[in-house]
C-alpha positions in Angstrom: -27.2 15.4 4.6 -27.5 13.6 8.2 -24.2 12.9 9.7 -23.2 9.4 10.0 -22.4 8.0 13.3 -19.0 7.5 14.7 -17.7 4.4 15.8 -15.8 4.6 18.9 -14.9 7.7 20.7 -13.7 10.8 18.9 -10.4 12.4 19.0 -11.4 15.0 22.1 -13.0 12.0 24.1 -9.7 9.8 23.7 -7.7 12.3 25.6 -10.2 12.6 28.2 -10.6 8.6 28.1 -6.6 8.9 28.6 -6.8 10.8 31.8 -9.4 8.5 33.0 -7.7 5.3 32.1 -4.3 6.7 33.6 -6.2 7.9 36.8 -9.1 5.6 37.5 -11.3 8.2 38.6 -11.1 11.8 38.6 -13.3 15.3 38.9 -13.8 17.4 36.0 -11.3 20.0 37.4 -8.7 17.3 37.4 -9.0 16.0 33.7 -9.0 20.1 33.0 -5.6 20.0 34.2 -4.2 16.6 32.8 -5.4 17.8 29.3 -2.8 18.8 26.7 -2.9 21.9 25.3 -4.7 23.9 24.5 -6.5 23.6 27.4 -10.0 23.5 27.2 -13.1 25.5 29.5 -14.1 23.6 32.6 -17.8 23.5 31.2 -16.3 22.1 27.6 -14.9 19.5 29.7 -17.7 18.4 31.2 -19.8 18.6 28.3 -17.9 16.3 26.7 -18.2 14.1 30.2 -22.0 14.4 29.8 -21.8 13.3 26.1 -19.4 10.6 26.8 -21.7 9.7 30.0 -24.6 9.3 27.2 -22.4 7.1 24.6 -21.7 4.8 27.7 -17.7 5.8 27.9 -18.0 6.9 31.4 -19.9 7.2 34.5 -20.2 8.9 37.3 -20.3 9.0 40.8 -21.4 12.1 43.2 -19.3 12.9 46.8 -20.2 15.8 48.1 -20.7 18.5 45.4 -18.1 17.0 43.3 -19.2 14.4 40.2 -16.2 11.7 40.3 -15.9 10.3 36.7 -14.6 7.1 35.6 -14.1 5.1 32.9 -16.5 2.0 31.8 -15.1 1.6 27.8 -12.4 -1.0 27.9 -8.9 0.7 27.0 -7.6 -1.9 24.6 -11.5 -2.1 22.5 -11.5 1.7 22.5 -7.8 1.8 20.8 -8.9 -1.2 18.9 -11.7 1.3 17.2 -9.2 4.3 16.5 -6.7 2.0 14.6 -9.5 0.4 12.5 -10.8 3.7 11.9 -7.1 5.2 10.9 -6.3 1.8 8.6 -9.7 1.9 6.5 -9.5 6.2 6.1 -6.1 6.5 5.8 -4.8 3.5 5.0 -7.1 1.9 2.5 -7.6 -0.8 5.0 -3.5 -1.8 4.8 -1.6 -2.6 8.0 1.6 -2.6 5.9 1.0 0.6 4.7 0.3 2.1 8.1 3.9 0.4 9.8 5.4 1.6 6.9 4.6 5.0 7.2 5.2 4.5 10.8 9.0 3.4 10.0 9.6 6.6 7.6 8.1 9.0 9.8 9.3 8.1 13.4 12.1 8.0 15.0 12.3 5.0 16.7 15.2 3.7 19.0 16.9 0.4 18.4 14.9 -1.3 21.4 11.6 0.0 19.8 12.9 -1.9 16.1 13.7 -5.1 17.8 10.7 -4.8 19.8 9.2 -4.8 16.5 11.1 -7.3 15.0 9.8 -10.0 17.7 6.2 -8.9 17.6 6.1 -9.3 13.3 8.0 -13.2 13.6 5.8 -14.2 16.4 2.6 -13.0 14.3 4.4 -15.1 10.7 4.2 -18.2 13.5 1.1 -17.9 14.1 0.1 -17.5 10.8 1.7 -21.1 10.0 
């Protein structure tokens, strides 16, 4: 069966995408050490960069024998993507259901709940 293709960037290319967007620009052997762990191999890194490179995610620049990587994916479309994805597989397509397995699962302090609070009563005015 052919694999279908992904929409937006995968779970191992967000992190990287999250060093990039954080940095602006950075060498492979910089986003090796900005990665969570488990770390990952230098050359796993920058296959994933080449991949990446081909998907249109990043580019590259070259200064010296260094390649200099940066981001062309907008950060808010590429987060955009991974909630869709996460509401329609997880979620049957329900916001609710993902905020309130959000609520139930995280601890969140007051500030976050109010925060909260304002963002849901400005979307119900906009609604009207």
């Amino acid at each position: 069966m052919a694999r279908r293709k992904k929409e937006g960037p995968t779970a191992a290319e967000m992190e990287i995408l999250n060093v990039l967007w954080r940095e602006g620009r950075a060498t492979v052997e910089s986003v090796c050490r900005q990665l969570k762990p488990p770390k990952r191999a230098y050359t796993t890194v920058l296959t994933l960069l080449r991949i990446m490179e081909q998907k249109g995610y990043v580019e590259h620049e070259v200064e010296g024998r260094a390649f200099i990587y940066h981001p062309v994916l907008d950060e808010e479309k590429a987060r955009r993507s991974v909630v869709r994805r996460l509401l329609d597989r997880m979620f049957e397509g329900s916001a609710e259901s993902l905020v309130a397995s959000l609520l139930e699962e995280e601890e969140m302090s007051e500030e976050e709940l109010h925060r909260l609070r304002r963002m849901i009563e400005k979307k119900g005015r906009e609604k009207k």
